[in-house]
Backbone bond lengths (Angstrom), bond angles and torsions (degrees), N, CA, C in turn:
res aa  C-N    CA-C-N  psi(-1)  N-CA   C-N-CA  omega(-1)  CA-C   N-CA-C  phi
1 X - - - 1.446 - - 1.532 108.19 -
2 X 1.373 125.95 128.44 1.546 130.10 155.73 1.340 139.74 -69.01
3 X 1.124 113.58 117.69 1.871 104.50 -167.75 1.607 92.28 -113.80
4 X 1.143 99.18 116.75 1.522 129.19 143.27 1.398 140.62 -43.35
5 X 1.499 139.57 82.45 1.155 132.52 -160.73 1.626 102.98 -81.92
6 X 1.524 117.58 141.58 1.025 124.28 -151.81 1.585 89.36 -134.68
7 X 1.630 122.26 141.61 1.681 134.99 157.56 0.889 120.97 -94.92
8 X 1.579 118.76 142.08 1.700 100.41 168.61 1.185 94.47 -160.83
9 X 1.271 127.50 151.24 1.693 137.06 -159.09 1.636 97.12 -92.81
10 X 1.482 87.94 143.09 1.533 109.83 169.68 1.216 105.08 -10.46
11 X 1.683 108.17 -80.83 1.773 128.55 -154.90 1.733 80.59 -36.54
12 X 1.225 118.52 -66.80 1.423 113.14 -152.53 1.642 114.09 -62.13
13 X 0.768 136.35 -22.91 1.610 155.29 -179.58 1.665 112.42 -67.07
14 X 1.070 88.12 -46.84 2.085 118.24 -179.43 1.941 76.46 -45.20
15 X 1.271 124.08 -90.81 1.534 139.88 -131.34 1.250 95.84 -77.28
16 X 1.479 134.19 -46.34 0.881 131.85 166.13 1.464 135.17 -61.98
17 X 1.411 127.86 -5.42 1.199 140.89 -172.46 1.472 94.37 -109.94
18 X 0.953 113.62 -41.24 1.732 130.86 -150.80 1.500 119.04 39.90
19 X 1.757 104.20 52.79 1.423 124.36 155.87 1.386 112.62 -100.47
20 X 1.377 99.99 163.21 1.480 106.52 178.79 1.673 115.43 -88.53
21 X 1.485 134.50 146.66 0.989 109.46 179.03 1.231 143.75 -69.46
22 X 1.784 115.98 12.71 1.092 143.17 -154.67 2.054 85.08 -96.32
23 X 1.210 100.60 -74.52 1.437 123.95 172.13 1.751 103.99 -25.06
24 X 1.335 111.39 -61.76 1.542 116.52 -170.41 1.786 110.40 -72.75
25 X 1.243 110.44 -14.17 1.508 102.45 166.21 1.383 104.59 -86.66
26 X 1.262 125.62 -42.64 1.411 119.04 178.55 1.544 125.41 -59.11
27 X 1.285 98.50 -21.14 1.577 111.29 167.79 1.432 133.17 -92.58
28 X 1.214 103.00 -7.92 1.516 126.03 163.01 1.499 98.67 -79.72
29 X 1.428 119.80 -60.90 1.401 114.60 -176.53 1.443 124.96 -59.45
30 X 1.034 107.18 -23.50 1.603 121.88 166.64 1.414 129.93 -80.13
31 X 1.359 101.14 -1.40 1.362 101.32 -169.84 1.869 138.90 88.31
32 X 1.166 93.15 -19.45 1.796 125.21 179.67 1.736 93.66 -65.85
33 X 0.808 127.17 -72.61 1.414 128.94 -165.52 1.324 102.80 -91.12
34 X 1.432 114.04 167.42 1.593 137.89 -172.65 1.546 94.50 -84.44
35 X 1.715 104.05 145.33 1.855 111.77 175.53 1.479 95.84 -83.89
36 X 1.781 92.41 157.86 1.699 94.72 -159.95 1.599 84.84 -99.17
37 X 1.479 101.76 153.02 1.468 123.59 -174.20 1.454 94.97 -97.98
38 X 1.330 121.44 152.45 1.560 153.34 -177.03 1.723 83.64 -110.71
39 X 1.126 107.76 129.82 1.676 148.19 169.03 1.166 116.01 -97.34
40 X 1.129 158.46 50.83 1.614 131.24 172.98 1.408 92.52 129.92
């Protein structure tokens, strides 16, 4: 099977996680969440 890595901006992550974006930097910094990729 092929897995597809997929992007998707903050805003969109926020609603779907139903964390705050306060929470998702702290979880980036912690290691819990994925580092955010630069696009363009």
């Amino acid at each position: 099977m092929l897995s597809t890595k997929k992007f998707i901006k903050l805003t969109q992550v926020i609603p779907i996680t139903g964390l705050s974006r306060a929470t998702i930097y702290n979880y980036v910094n912690a290691g819990i969440f994925p580092q955010y990729v630069k696009v363009g």
